[in-house]
N, C-alpha and C positions, 0 to 999 in steps of 0.2 A: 444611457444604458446600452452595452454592447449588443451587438446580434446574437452573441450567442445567451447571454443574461435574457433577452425579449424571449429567444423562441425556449427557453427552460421555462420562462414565467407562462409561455403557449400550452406547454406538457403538460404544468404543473396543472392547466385549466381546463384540458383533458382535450387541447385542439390536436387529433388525431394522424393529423400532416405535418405536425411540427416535429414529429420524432424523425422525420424522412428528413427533414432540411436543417437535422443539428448535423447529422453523420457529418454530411462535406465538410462544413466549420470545422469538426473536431478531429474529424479521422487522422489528419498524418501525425497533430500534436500524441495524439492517443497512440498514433501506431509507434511511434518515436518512442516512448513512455513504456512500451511492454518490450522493442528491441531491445532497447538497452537494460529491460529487467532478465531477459532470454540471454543476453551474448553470451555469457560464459555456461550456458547449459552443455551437459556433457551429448557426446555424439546417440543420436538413437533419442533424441529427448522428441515425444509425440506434440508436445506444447507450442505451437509456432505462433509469433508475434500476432498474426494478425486473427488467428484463430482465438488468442485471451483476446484482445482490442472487440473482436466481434461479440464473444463472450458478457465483456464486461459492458459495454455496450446495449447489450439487450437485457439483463439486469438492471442497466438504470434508468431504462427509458420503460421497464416495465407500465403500463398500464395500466394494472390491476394493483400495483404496489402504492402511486401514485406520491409518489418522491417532492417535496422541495426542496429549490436551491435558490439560495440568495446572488446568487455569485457565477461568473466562471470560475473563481477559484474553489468558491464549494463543491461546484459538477466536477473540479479537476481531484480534489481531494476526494471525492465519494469515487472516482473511478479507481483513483490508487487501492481504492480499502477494498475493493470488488474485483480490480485482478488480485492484491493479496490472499482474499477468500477463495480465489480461483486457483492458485498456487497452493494453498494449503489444500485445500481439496483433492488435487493432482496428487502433492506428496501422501496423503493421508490412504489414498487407494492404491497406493504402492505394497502399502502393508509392511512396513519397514521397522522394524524393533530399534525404537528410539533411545532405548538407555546406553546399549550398547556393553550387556552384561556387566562385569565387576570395574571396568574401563572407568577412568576418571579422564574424564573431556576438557580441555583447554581453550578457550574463548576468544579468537583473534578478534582484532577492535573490528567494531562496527563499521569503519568505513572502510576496511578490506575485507569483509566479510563476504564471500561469495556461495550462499546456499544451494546454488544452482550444482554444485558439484556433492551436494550433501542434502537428501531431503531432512535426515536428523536435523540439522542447524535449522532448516526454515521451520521445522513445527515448536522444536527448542524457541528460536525467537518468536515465533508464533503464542505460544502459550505465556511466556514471557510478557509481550507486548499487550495481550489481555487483560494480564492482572495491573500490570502499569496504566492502561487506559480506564481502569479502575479509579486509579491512582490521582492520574494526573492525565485528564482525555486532550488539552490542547498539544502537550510534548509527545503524547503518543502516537497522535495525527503528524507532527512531525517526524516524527522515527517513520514511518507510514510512506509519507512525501518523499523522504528522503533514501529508505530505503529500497520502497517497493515502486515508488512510481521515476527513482533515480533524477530526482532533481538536485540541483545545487541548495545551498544553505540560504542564499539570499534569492532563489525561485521558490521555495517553499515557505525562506517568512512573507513573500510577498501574498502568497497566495493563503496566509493564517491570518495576512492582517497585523503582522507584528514585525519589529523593528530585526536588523541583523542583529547584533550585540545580544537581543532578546532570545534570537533564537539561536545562536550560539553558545549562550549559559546554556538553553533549554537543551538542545542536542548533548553538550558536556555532563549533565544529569542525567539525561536521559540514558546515554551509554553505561553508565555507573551502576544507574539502577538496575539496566539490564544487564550487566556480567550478573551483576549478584542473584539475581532471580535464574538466570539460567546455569549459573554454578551452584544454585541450591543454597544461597547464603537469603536465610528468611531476617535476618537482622538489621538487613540492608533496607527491607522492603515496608518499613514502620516509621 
């Protein structure tokens, strides 16, 4: 069992001091992990890497919530879904009229997709990605991985547990379903 697997399995047991001695373990992979979900945020953006990493950070090691994880890779995945929630949150209090009146929207792929310049696109993929985690929760923890927390394809099957070619079909649907749900196509989503 890794250090960082022992001292999750310490939280999970409510040892008090284990939350102080996961930070050093995790902090830079985490601070890496929101950089690269921030770099293309527009100038003026309040959000700064290590302000979500802090954020998400004390969300999971809540206390009173009393979390488990099987895994480093399940702590790394519940982090991704918690700055996600932190990011929609952000965009959500912007107060931003998401339809964008009688405008019909256009869906660049998923993997150049960059919200950071559009809070519309993140709650659009954000609502999206809900109904799909409905759907299908192991491919939408992928979208998840790979969107929000910007891992590569084969750091994120490694961290589901699942083979590349697995999660390569998985990402391919995945993106499919979500044009269609965020272009309003309900035909796609049955």
């Amino acid at each position: 069992m890794s250090d960082v697997t022992q001292i999750l399995f310490a939280i999970e047991q409510g040892d008090a001091n284990a939350a102080a001695d996961l930070l050093p373990l995790v902090y830079d992979e985490l601070r890496r992990l929101a950089a690269r979900r921030l770099a293309h945020e527009t100038p003026g953006q309040t959000l700064q890497p290590t302000a979500l990493v802090h954020e998400a950070y004390v969300r999971l090691v809540d206390a009173e919530a009393a979390q488990r994880w099987n895994s480093r890779g399940h702590f790394f995945a519940a982090a991704a879904e918690a700055m996600r929630r932190i990011l929609v949150e952000a965009a959500r209090r912007k107060g931003r009229d998401k339809h964008g009146g009688n405008l019909r929207r256009e869906y660049p792929d998923l993997d150049g997709l960059d919200v950071s310049e559009s809070d519309d696109d993140l709650l659009s993929l954000h609502e999206a990605l809900q109904l799909f985690a409905a759907h299908d929760p192991v491919k939408a923890r992928l979208v998840e991985l790979r969107f929000f927390a910007g891992l590569t394809l084969e750091q994120a099957a490694e961290c589901l547990g699942i083979s590349r070619s697995t999660a390569d079909r998985g990402w391919r649907y995945a993106r499919a379903w979500l044009y269609a749900a965020m272009a309003g196509d309900n035909s796609e989503k049955n």
